[in-house]
C-alpha positions in Angstrom: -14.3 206.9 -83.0 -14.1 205.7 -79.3 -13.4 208.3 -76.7 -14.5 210.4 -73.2 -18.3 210.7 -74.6 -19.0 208.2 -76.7 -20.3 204.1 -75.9 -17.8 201.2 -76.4 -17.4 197.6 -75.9 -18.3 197.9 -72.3 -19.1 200.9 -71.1 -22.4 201.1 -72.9 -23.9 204.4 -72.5 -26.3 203.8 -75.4 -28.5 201.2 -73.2 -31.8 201.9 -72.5 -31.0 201.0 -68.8 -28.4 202.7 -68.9 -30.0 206.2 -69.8 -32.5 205.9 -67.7 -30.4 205.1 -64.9 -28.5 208.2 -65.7 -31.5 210.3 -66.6 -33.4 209.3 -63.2 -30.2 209.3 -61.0 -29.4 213.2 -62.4 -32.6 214.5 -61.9 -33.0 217.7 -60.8 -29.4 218.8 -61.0 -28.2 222.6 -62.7 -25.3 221.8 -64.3 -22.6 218.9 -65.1 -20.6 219.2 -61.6 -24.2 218.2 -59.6 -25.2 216.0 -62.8 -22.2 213.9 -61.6 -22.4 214.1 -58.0 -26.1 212.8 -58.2 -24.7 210.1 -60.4 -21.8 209.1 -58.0 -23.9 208.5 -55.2 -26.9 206.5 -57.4 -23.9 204.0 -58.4 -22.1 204.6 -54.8 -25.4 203.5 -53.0 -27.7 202.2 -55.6 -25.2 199.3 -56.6 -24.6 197.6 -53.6 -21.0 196.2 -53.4 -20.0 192.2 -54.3 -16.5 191.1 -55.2 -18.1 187.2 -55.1 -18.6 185.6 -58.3 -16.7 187.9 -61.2 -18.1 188.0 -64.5 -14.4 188.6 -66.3 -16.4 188.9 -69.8 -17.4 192.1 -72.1 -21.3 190.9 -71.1 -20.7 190.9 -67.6 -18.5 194.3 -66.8 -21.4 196.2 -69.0 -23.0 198.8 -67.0 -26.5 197.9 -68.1 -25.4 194.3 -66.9 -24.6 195.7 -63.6 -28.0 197.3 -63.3 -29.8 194.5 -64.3 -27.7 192.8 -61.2 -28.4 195.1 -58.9 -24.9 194.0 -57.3 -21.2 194.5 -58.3 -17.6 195.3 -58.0 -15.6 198.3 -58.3 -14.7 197.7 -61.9 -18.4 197.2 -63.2 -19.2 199.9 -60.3 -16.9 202.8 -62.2 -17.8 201.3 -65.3 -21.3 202.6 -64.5 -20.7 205.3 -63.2 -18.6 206.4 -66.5 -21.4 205.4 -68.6 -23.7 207.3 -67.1 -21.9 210.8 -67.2 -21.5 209.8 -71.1 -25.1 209.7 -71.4 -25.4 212.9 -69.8 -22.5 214.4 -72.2 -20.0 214.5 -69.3 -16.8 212.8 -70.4 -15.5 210.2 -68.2 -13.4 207.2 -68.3 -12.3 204.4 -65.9 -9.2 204.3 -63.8 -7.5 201.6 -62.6 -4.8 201.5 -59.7 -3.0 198.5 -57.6 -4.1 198.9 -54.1 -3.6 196.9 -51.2 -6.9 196.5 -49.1 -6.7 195.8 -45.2 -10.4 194.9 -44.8 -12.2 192.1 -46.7 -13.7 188.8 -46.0 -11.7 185.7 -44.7 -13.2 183.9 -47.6 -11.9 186.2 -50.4 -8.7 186.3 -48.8 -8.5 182.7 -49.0 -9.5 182.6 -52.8 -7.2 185.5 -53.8 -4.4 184.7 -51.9 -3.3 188.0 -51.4 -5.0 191.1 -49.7 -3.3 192.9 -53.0 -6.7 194.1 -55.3 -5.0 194.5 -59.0 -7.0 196.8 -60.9 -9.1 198.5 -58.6 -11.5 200.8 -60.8 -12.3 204.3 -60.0 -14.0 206.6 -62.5 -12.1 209.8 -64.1 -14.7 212.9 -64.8 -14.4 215.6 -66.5 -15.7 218.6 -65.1 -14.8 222.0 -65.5 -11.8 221.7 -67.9 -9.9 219.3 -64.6 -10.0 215.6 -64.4 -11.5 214.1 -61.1 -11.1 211.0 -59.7 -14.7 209.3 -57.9 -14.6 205.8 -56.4 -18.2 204.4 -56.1 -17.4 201.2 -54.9 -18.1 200.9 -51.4 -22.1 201.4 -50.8 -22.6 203.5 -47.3 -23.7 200.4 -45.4 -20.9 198.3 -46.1 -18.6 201.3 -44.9 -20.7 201.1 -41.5 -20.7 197.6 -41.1 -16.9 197.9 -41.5 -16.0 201.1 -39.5 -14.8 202.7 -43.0 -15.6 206.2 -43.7 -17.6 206.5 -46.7 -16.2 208.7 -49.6 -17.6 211.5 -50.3 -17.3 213.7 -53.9 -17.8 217.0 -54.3 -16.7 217.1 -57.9 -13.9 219.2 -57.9 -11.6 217.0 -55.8 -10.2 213.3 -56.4 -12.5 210.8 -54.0 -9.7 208.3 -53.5 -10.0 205.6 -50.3 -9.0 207.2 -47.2 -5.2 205.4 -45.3 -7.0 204.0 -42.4 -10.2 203.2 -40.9 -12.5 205.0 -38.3 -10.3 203.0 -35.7 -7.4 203.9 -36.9 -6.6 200.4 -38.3 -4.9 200.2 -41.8 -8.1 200.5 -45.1 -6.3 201.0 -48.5 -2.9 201.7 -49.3 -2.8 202.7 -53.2 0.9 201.1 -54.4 0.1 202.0 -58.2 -2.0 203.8 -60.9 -2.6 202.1 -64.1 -4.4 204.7 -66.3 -7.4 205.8 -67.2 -8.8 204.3 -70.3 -11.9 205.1 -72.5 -12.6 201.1 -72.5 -11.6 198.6 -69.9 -8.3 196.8 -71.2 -9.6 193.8 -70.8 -7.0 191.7 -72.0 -4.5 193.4 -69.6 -6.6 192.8 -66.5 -6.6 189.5 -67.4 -3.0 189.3 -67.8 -2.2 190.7 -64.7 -5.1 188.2 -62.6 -4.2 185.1 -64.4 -0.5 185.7 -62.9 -1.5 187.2 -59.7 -4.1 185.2 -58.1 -5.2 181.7 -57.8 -7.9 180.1 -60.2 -10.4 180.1 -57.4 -10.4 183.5 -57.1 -12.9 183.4 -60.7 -14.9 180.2 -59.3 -18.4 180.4 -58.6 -19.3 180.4 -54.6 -22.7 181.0 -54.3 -22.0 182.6 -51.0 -23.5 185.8 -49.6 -21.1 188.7 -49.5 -22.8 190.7 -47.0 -23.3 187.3 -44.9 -19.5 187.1 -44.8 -19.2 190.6 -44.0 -21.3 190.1 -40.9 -19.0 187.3 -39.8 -15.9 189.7 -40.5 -17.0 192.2 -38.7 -19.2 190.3 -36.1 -22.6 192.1 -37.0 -24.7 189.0 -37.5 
């Protein structure tokens, strides 16, 4: 039976890289609230943050896959991070919601066509009876480069992107939440990107992400 605790399709908290992801990025902590703090950060900052190149397949949205990677986007990013609580007994699912994001590269721009992100991920936790929402997507020096304040969770209240930037410039404006599912519905995100953006938006590149970022934000 799939649910909150258990491995499916792609979240695959039964991976051996997966538990010891979970088992080394929880280390030391008392109880399930810091067991998925500890977590949230290891994905946050451990999983450095690359919208170039999507893997829209079972394979390539797996959390071990996105260890093994080193590098992904939000929706392998939550799907890690919801994997891990499992391992650790701490149900958690992953979110999705329509947001519109005001900072990205002039290349992704130009291959989505749109600066609308459908099916941004976020991860739902379960801790202390209350569902919370954590958003690991962004690693800390990406938020730098970008004058974005990092997101911060303290486990008892959603971590959801923050209006504007640390200019005061226009970040992430959420227009819709999806759900949160036990599995990512696939099928549905496919849907939704095969009528929403432009084919190139799934071609290769082979271009560096962070490269572009240091053009965007002129820190080369």
């Amino acid at each position: 039976m799939i649910d909150s605790k258990s491995p499916t399709l792609i979240v695959d908290s039964e991976h051996p890289r997966v538990q010891a992801f979970a088992a080394a990025g929880a280390d030391g902590a008392d109880d399930d609230r810091d067991r998925a703090i500890k977590l949230y950060y290891a994905v946050r900052d451990g999983i450095r943050y690359d919208p170039y190149d999507l893997d829209l397949t079972p394979q390539g949205l797996r959390a071990s896959r996105t260890l093994e990677l080193g590098r992904a986007w939000c929706v392998p990013k939550a799907v890690l991070l919801a994997a891990s609580c499992r391992v650790l007994g701490i149900p958690a699912k992953v979110g999705f919601a329509d947001v519109k994001n005001h900072l990205s590269t002039k290349r992704l721009r130009e291959r989505m066509g749109t600066d609308v992100f459908y099916w941004h991920g976020y991860t739902a936790i379960q801790l202390g009876g209350t569902w919370v929402k954590a958003t690991p997507a962004f690693n800390i020096e990406l938020c730098q480069r970008f004058r974005i304040e990092p997101l911060e969770f303290d486990g008892l209240a959603d971590s959801i992107y923050h209006p504007v930037d640390l200019e005061g410039r226009k970040h992430m404006e959420y227009l819709k939440f999806r759900g949160e599912f036990d599995d990512v519905p696939l099928e549905e995100m496919l849907a939704t990107y095969t009528s929403k953006y432009r084919p190139a938006t799934y071609e290769s590149t082979g271009a560096d992400f962070d490269r572009d970022v240091d053009l965007e934000t002129g820190s080369y």
